[in-house]
C-alpha positions as CSV (number, residue, x, y, z in Angstrom):
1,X,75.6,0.3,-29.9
2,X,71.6,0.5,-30.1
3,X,69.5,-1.7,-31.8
4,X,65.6,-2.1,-32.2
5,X,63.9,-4.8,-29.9
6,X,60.1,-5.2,-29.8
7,X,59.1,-7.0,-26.3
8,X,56.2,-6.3,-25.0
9,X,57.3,-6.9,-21.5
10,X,57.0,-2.9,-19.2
11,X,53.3,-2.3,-17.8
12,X,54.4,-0.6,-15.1
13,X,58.3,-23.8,-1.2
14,X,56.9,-25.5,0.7
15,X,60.7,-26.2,1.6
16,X,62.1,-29.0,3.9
17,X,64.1,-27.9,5.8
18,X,66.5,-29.3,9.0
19,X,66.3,-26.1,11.7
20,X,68.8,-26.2,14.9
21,X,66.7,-25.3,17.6
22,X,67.3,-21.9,19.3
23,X,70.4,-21.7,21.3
24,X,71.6,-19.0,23.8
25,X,73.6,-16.1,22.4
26,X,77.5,-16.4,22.6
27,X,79.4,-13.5,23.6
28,X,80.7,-11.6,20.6
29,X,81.0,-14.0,18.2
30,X,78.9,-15.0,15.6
31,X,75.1,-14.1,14.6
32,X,72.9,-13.4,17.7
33,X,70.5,-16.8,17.8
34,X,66.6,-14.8,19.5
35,X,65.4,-17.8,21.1
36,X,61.8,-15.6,20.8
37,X,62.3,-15.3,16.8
38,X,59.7,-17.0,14.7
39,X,61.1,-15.9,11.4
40,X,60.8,-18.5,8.7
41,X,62.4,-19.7,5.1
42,X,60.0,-18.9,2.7
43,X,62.0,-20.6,-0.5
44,X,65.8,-21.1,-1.0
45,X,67.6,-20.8,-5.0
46,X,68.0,-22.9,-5.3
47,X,65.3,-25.5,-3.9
48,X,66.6,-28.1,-1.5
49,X,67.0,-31.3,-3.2
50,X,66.9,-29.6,-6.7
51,X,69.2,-31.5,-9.1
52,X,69.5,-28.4,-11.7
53,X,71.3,-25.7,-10.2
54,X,73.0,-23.2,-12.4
55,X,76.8,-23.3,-11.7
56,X,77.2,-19.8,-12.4
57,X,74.5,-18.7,-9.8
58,X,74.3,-17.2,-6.3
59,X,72.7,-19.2,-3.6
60,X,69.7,-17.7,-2.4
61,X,67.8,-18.1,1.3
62,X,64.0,-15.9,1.2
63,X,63.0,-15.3,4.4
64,X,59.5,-14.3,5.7
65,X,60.4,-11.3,8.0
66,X,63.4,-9.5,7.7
67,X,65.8,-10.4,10.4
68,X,68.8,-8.0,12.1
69,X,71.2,-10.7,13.3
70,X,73.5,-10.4,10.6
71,X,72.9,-13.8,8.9
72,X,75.2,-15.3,6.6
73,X,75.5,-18.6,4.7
74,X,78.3,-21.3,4.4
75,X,78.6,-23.4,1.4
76,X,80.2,-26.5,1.1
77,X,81.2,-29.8,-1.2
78,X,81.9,-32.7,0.4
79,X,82.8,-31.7,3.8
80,X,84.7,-28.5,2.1
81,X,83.9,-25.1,2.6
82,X,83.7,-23.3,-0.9
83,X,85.0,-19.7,-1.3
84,X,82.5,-17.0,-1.3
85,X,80.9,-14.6,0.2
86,X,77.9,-14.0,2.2
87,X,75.3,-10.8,2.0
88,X,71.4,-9.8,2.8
89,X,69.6,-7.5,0.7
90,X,68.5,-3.8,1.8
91,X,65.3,-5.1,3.0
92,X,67.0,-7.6,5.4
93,X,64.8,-10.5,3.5
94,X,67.2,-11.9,1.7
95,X,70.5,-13.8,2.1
96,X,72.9,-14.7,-0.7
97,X,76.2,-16.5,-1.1
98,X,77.9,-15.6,-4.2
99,X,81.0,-18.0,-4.9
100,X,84.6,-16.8,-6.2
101,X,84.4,-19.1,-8.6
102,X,81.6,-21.2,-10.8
103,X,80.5,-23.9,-9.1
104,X,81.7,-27.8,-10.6
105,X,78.7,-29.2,-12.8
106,X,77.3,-32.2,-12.0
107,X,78.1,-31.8,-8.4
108,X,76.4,-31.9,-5.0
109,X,76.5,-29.1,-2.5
110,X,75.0,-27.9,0.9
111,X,74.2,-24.4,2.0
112,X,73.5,-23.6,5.4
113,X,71.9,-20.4,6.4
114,X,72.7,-19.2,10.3
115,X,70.1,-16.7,10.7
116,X,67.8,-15.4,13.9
117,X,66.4,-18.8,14.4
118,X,69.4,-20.9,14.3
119,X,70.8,-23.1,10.9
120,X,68.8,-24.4,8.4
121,X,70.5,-26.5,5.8
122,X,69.5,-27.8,2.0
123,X,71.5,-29.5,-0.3
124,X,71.2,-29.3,-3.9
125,X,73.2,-30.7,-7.1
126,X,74.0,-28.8,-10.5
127,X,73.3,-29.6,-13.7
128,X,75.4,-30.2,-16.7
129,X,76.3,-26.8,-17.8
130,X,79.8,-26.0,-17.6
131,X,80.6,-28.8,-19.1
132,X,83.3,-28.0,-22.3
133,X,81.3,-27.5,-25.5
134,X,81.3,-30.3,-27.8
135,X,78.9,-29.5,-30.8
136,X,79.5,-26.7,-33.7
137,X,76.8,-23.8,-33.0
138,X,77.4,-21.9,-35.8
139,X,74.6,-21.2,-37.3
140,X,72.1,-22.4,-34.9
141,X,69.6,-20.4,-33.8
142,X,68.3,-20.3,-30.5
143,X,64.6,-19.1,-28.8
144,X,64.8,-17.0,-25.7
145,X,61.9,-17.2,-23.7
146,X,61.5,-14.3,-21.6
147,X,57.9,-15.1,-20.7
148,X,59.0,-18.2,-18.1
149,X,62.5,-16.0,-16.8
150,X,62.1,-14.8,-13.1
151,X,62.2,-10.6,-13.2
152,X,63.9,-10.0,-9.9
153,X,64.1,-6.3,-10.5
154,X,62.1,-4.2,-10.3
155,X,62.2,-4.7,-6.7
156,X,58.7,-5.5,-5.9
157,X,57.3,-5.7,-9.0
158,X,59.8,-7.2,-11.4
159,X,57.5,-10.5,-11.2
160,X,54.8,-8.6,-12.8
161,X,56.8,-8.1,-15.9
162,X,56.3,-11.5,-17.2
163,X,53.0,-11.0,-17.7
164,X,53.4,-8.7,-20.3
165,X,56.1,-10.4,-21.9
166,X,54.6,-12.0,-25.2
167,X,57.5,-12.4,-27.8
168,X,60.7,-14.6,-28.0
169,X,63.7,-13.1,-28.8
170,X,65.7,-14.8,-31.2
171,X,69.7,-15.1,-31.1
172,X,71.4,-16.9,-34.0
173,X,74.9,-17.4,-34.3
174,X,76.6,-16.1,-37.1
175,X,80.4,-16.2,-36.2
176,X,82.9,-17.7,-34.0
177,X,86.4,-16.4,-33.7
178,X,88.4,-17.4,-31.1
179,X,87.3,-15.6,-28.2
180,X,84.5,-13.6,-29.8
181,X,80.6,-14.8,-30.8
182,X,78.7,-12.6,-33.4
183,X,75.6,-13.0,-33.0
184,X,72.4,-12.3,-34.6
185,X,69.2,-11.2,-32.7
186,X,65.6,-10.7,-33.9
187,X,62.0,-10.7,-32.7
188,X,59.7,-13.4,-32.9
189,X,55.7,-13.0,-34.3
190,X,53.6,-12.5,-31.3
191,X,53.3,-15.9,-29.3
192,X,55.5,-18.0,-31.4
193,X,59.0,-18.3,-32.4
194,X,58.6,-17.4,-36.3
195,X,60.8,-14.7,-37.0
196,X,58.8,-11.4,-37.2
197,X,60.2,-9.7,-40.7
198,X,58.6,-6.2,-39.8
199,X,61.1,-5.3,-36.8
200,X,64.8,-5.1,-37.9
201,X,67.2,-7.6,-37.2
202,X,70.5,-6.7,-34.6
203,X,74.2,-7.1,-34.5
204,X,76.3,-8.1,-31.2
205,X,78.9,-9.3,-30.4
206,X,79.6,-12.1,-27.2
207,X,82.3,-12.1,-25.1
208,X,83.0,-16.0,-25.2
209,X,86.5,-16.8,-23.5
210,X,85.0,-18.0,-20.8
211,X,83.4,-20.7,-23.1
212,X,80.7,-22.0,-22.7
213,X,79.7,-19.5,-20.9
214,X,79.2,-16.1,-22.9
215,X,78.2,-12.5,-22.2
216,X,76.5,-10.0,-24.7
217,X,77.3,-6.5,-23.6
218,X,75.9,-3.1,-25.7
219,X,75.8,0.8,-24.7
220,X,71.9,-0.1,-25.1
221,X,68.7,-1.9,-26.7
222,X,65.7,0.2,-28.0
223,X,62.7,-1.5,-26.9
224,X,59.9,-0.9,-29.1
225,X,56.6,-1.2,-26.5
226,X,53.3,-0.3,-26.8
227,X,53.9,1.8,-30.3
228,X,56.8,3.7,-28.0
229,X,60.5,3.2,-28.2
230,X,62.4,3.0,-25.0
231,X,66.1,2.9,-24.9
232,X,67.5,-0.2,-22.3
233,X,71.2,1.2,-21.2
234,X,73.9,-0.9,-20.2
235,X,72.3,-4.3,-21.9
236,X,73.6,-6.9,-21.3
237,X,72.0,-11.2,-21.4
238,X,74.5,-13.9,-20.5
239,X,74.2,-17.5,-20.6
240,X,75.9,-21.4,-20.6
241,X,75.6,-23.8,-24.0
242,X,75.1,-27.1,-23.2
243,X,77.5,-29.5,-24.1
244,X,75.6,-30.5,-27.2
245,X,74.3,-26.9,-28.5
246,X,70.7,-28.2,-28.1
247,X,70.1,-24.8,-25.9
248,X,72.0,-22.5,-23.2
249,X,70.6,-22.1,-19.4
250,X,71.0,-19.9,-16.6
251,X,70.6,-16.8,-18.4
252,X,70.4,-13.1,-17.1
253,X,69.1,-9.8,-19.0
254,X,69.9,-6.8,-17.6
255,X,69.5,-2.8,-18.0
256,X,68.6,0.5,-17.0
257,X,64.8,1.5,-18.2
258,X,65.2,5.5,-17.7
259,X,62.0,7.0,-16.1
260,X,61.8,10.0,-18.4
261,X,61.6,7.4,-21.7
262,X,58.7,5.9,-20.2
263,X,55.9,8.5,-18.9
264,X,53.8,8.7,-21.6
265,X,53.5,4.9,-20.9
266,X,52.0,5.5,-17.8
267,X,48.5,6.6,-16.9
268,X,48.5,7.9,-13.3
269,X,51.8,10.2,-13.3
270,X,52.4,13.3,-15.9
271,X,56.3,13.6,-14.9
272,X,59.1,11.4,-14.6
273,X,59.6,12.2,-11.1
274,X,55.9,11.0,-10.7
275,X,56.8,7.8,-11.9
276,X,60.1,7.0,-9.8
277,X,57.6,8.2,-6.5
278,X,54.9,5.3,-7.8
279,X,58.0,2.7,-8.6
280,X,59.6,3.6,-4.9
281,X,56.0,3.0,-3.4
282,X,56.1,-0.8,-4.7
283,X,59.9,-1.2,-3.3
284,X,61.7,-0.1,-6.6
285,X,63.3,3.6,-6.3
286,X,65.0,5.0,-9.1
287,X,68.6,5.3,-9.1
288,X,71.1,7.1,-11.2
289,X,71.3,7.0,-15.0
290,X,74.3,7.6,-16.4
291,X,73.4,11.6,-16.9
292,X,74.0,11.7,-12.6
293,X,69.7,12.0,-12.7
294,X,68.0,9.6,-10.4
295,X,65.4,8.7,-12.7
296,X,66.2,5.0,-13.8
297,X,65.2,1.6,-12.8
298,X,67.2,-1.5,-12.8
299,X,65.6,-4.2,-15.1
300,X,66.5,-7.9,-14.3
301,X,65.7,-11.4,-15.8
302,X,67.1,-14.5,-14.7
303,X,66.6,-18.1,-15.1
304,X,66.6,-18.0,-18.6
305,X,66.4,-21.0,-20.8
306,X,66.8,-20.6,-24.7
307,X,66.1,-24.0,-26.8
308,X,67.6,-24.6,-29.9
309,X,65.1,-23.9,-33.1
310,X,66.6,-26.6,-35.7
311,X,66.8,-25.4,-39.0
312,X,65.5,-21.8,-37.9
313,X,68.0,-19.1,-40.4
314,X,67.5,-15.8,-39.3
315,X,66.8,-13.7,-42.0
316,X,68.4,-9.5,-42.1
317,X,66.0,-7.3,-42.0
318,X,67.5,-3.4,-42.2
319,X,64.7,-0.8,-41.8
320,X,60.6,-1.6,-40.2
321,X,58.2,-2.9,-42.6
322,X,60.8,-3.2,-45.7
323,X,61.1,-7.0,-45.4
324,X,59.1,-8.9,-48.3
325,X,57.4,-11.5,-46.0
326,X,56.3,-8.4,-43.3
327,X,52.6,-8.6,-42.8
328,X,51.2,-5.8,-40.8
């Protein structure tokens, strides 16, 4: 399924923390503790003592160097370990402790990251999402604010992409039945959350079984940047309503932007292979499309928070520039 977005989004802590002081490596078991390593936390996900954790998200530990003694986090509620699992990124910077299941709303936790230095330990409480659905949200209509999300990918220059970010997308919802949301999605006027009648309007369809939470999956997304239209495979955003419908949190966009759709976008390479060798210089080498080329890059938005526009009707719009109320 392809449809036509316009986002202008591709130009390509201080943290408390309680650390165990450095103990003597044990034989064989467990991370190695360096009493000479001076590697530090620079920010957890979420941030100790934050009272609006997503339940649906990983725990995250940042460090400032990357550190080759294996370290792994434990999570627990109330005393009890919770089920999971622990890994570091490629770079060795970051840990992550993905739960087998969501996380409780409402509820405290702790996280303790045993790493080069010893343990380090925040605590940190989720919000309400997850909590069963109580309003109707048919027909509401809901603002997606790119612009404040957190682009982890790119690798290394993912938090860039923000910047150029300067339209809402806009999700309405048109149908609920049983285990299926269809949805309609348009573009907001530059800067606002208006609906912009000059860009067409697009169909999808949300997995929502899983209710509240739901996931929008399509084939790919034309993104319309810069006067150039770039296909986004493998699209999919995902998200939690709040128990009243007044907006959904915790949401994640992601895609493949293929190299060879995006050249002409880019001033310093002539080839597609020009531009994975400038991505992979800033941390972010291309990886396989789905052709077997490696020429794409992994897009990534998280954190995303989509308020509720009350009385907001989206409106169809079928082909560029045949709406009525389009103004050039």
């Amino acid at each position: 399924m392809a449809s036509n977005l316009k986002i202008g989004l591709f130009g390509l802590c201080a943290l408390s923390l309680t650390v165990a002081a450095c103990g003597d490596k044990e034989d064989d078991t467990g991370p190695v503790v360096d009493p000479g390593c001076e590697n530090g936390i620079d920010e957890t996900v979420p941030e100790t003592g934050a009272t609006d954790a997503y339940w649906r998200a990983d725990v995250e530990f940042m460090l400032d160097d990357p550190d080759e003694s294996s370290p792994s986090i434990v999570l627990t509620q109330g005393g009890t370990e919770v089920a999971g699992s622990s890994w570091v990124s490629e770079d060795l910077e970051t840990v992550y402790f993905t739960p087998d299941s969501p996380l409780a709303p409402s509820t405290t936790y702790e996280a303790t990251l045993t790493y080069c230095v010893g343990d380090a330990t925040i605590d940190f409480t989720t919000n309400s999402l997850g909590e069963a659905l109580e309003a109707d949200i048919l027909a509401h209509t809901y603002v997606i604010d790119l612009a404040s999300a957190r682009f982890v990918e790119p690798a290394g220059v993912g938090e860039l992409i923000g910047e150029f970010v300067t339209m809402n997308v806009l999700v309405g919802v048109a149908a609920i039945d049983g285990s299926d949301l269809t949805m309609m999605g348009a573009l907001s006027v530059d800067g606002g959350t208006d609906q912009d009648f000059c860009t067409p309007t697009f169909d999808l369809t949300a997995d929502f079984s899983e209710a509240p939470f739901f996931v929008i999956a399509a084939d790919s997304i034309e993104l319309s940047v810069a006067g150039y239209t770039i296909p986004l495979q493998n699209f999919e955003v995902s998200g939690t309503f709040a128990a009243d419908g007044s907006y959904f949190g915790g949401g994640v966009l992601a895609g493949m932007v293929d190299a060879r759709d995006i050249v002409e976008m880019i001033d310093e390479v002539d080839t597609w292979e020009d531009a994975c060798n400038l991505t992979t210089s800033f941390g972010a080498p291309c990886i396989a499309c789905e052709d077997g080329v490696e020429a794409c890059l992994s897009l990534r938005a998280d954190q995303i928070v989509a308020e509720e526009n009350p009385g907001q009707v989206l409106e169809i719009v079928t082909e560029s520039g045949t709406h009525p109320d389009c103004v050039e």
